[in-house]
C-alpha positions in Angstrom: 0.0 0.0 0.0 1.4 3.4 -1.1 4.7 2.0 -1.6 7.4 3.1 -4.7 10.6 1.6 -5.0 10.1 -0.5 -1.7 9.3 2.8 0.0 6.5 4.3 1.9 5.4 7.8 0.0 4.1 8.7 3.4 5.9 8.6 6.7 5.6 5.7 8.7 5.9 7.7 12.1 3.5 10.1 11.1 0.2 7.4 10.8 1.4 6.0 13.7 1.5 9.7 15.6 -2.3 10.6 14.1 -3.2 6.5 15.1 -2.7 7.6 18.7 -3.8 11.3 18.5 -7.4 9.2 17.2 -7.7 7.5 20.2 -6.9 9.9 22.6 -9.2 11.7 21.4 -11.6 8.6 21.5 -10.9 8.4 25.0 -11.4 11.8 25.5 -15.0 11.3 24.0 -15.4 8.5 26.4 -14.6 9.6 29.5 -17.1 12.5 29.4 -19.9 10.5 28.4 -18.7 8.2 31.1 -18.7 11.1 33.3 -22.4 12.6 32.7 -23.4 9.3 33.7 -21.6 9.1 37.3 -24.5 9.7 40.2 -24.7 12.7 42.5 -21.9 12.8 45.5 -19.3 10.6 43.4 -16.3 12.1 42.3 -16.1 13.8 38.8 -13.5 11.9 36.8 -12.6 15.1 35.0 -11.5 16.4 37.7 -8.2 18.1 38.5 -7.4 16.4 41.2 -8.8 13.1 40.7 -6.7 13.0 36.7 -3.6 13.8 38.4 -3.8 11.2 40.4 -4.7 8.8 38.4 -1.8 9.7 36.3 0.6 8.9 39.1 -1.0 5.7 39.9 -0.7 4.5 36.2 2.7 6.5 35.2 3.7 2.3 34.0 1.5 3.1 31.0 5.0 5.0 29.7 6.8 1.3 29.3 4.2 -0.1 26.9 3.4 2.9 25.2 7.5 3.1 24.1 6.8 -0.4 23.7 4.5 0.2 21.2 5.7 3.1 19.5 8.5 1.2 18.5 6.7 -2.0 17.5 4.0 0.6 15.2 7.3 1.5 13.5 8.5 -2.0 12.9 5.2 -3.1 11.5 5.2 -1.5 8.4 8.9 -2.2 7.8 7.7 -5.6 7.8 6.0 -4.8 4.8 8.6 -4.7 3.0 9.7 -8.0 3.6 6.4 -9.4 3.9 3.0 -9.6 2.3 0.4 -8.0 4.2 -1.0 -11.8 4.7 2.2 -13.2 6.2 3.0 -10.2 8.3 -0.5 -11.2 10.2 0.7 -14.9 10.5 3.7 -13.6 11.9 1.8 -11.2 14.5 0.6 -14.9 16.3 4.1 -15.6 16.8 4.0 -13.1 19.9 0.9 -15.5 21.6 4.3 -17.8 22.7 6.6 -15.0 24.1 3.2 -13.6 25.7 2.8 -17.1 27.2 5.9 -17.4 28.7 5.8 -13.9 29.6 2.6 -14.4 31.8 4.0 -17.7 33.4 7.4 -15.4 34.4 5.7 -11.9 35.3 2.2 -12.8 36.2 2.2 -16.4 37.2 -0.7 -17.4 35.2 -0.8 -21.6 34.6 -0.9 -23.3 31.5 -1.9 -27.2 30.8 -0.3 -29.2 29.0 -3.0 -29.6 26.3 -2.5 -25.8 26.1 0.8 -25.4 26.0 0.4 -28.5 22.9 -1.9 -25.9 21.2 0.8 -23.4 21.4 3.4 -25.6 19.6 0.6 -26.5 16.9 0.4 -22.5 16.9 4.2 -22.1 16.1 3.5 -25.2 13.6 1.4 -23.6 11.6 3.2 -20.2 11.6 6.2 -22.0 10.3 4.5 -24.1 7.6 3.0 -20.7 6.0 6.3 -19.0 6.4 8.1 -21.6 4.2 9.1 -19.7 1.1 7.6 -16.8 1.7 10.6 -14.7 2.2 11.4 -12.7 -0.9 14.5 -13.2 -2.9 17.8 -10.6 -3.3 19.6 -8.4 -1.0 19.0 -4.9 0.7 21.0 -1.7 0.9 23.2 -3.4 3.3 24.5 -6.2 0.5 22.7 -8.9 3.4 19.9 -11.5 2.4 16.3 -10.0 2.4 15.8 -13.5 4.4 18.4 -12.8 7.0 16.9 -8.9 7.4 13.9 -10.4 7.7 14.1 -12.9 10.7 15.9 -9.9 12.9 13.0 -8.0 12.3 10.9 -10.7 13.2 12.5 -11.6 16.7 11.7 -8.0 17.5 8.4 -7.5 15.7 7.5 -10.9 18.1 9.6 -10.0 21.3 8.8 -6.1 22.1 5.0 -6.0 21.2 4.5 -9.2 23.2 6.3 -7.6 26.6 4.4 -4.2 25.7 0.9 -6.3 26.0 1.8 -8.6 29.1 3.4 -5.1 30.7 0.4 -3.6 29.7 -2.1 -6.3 31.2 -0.3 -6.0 34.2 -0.2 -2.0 34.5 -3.9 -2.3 33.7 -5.5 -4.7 36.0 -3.1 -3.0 38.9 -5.4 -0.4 38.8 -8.6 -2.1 37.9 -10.6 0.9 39.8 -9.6 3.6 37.9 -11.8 3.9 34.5 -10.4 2.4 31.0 -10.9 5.1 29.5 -8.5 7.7 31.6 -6.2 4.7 31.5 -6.4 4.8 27.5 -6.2 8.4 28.0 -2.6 8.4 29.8 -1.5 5.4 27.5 -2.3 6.8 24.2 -1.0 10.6 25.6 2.5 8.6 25.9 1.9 7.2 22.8 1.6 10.4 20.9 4.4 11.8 22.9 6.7 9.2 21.9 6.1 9.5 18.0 6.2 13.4 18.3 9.6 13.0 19.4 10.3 10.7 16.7 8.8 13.1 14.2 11.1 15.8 15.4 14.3 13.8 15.4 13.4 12.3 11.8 13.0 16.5 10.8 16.4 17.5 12.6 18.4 14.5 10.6 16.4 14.8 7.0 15.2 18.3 7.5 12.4 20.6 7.9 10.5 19.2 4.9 9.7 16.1 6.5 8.4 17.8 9.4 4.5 18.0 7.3 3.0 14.9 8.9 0.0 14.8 6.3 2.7 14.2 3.8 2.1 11.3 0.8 -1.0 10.6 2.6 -4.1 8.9 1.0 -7.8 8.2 1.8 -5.8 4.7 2.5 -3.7 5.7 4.8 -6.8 7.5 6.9 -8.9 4.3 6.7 -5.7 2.6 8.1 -5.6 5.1 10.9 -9.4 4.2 11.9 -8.5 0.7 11.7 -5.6 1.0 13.6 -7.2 3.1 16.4 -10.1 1.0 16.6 -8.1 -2.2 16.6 -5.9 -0.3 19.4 -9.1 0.4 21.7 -10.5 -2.7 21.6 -6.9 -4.5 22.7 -7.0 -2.5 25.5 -11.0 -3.9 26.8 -9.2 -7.4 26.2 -6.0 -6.8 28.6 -8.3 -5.3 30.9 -10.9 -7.7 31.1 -9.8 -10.8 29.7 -5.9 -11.4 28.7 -3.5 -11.1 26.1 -3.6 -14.8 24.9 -7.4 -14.8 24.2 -6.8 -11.4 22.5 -3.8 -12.8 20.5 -6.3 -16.1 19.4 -8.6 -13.4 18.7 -6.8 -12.0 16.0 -6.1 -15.0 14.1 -10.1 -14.9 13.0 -8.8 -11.2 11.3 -6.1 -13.1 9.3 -8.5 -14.8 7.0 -10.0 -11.2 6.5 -6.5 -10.3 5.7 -5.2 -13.1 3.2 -8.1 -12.5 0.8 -8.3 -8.9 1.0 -4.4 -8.9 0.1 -5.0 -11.3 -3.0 -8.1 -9.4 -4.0 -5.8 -5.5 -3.8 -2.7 -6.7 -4.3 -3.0 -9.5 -6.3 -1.0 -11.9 -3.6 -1.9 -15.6 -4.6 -3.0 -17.6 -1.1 -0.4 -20.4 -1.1 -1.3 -23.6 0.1 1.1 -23.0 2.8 -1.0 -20.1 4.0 -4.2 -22.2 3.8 -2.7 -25.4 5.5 -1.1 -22.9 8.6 -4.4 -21.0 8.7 -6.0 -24.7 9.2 -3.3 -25.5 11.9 -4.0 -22.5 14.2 -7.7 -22.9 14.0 -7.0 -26.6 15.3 -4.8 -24.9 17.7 -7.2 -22.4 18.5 -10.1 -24.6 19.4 -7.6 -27.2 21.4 -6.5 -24.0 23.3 -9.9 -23.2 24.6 -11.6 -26.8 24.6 -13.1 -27.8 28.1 -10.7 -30.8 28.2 -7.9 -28.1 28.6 -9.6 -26.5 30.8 -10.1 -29.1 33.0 -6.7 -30.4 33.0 -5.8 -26.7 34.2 -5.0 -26.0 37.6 -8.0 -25.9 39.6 -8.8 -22.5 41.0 -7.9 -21.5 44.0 -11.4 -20.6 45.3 -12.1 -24.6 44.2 -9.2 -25.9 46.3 -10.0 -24.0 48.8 -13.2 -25.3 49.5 -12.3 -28.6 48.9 -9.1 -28.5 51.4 -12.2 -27.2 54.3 -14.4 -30.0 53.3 -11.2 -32.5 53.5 -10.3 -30.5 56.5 -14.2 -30.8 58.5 -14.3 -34.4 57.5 -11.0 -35.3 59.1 -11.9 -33.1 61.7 -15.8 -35.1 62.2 -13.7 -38.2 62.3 -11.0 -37.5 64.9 -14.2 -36.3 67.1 -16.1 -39.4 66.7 -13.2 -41.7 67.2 -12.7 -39.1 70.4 -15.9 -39.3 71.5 -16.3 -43.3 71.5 -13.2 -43.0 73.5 -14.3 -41.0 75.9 -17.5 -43.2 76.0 -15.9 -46.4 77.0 -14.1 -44.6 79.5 -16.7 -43.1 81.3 -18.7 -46.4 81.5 -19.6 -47.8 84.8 -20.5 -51.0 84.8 -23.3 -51.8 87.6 -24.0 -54.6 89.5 -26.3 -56.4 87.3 -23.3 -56.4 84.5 -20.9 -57.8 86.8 -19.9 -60.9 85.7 -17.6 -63.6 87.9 -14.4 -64.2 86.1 -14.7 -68.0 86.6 -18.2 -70.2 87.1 -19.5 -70.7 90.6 
């Protein structure tokens, strides 16, 4: 899309700078519908005090937004290595880091069925992957194949600690509203590509400064879809988690493949069908109930069945207790007395 000569006519930084100026001011919409709606005697959200400290409590949001600033930028040189199609297969590469990630940071447990479904995942990544590297060699005289895979292990490796750090910085402060989270996160955001902007017009000059540069009606529907797809990650980290968001995302890469052959002409391989098949298998097998059941059992479960253990040991040590104390007590009276030998 918009691309001469295996560059972008438009700068890369600058969609992703008017991608996070979108949703801030999405969340900006948000939060004062959010607030008309709060009942009498609660404290306004738009309130001084109340946003700056709520911006101290979530001052984390700074990591992933970086995070993300930097992955935005990575993503679309991926496209030059990549059909739009493939770069999306790639993308579920980051449900593995993100696994491990949330067994390391946030202790979350994984079965073994799922952690099966995961492999099959990385199976079917690999078997769509096969041959679809270009051929030929970049600026820097190295295989477009060997440029690609470093841009990989950071396209996979960054975004997926940006959305388990930004599960975590999230749920910390489940109280405060989404929205004025989304508000502080997307604020960095901006901030961060701003900077970049300005760097990128101090080393090429002012020119590049015009951020509405080589843009299309293309490039403003990928805005839209980039905000919206931004905003609704951030519902999943909060309320759900960044595996089941990941999964999610795979149902959009069907979406993708055909829109890129029907555009761009890319032919859907039989390598891209056959992995899209694998990750569905994966998918389902990921979120069966037989994985679930082989899961840990939650704590709230255990618990109760540890009291219920616990009482009936408990009911049993007083019986056995009690019968002792019976027998003790016993007298035995006359009529019961019985001569040891027969008179």
């Amino acid at each position: 899309m918009s691309k001469v000569d295996g560059r972008f006519k438009f700068s890369p930084i600058s969609v992703n700078f008017l991608t996070e100026v979108t949703k801030v001011l999405f969340a900006i919409i948000m939060l004062s519908f959010q607030a008309r709606q709060q009942k009498v005697g609660e404290k306004s959200l738009l309130s001084i005090s109340n946003i700056v400290q709520a911006a101290r409590n979530n001052v984390l949001l700074a990591i992933p937004a970086l995070l993300y600033a930097i992955n935005n930028y990575l993503k679309f040189i991926m496209q030059l290595y990549f059909n739009p199609a493939t770069v999306k297969m790639l993308s579920n590469l980051k449900v593995l880091v993100i696994a491990v990630l949330l067994k390391i940071i946030m202790k979350r447990r994984f079965s073994i069925i799922q952690w099966e479904a995961l492999a099959l995942l990385l199976i079917g990544i690999s078997v769509n992957q096969l041959r679809s590297s270009p051929q030929g060699t970049t600026a820097l005289d190295l295989p477009v194949a060997m440029v690609a895979y470093i841009y990989t292990s950071i396209f996979v490796t960054v975004p997926s600690l940006a959305s388990v750090y930004n599960e975590y910085a999230l749920k910390s402060q489940f109280e405060t509203s989404i929205y004025l989270q989304n508000l502080f996160l997307y604020g960095y955001g901006a901030i961060f590509n701003f900077i970049a902007i300005i760097g990128t017009a101090i080393f090429k000059g002012p020119s590049s400064f015009d951020i509405l540069q080589g843009h299309s009606k293309a490039t403003m529907l990928l805005i839209c879809n980039n905000a919206a797809q931004g905003i609704l990650s951030s519902f999943f980290f909060k309320y759900a988690d960044a595996i089941l968001k990941k999964y999610s995302s795979t149902v959009a890469t069907i979406f993708t493949g055909i829109a890129s052959a029907l555009l761009f002409g890319h032919t859907l391989t039989i390598n891209f069908m056959l992995g899209i098949s694998v990750v569905f298998i994966s998918m389902h097998q990921f979120f069966s109930p037989l994985a679930k059941a082989k899961n840990e059992v939650p704590n709230g479960t255990m618990e109760m069945t540890d009291a219920q253990d616990l009482r009936s040991k408990e009911a049993s040590f007083i019986n056995m207790t009690a019968g002792a104390t019976e027998d003790a007590s016993h007298h035995i009276g006359p009529d019961e007395k019985q001569p040891l030998l027969p008179t």
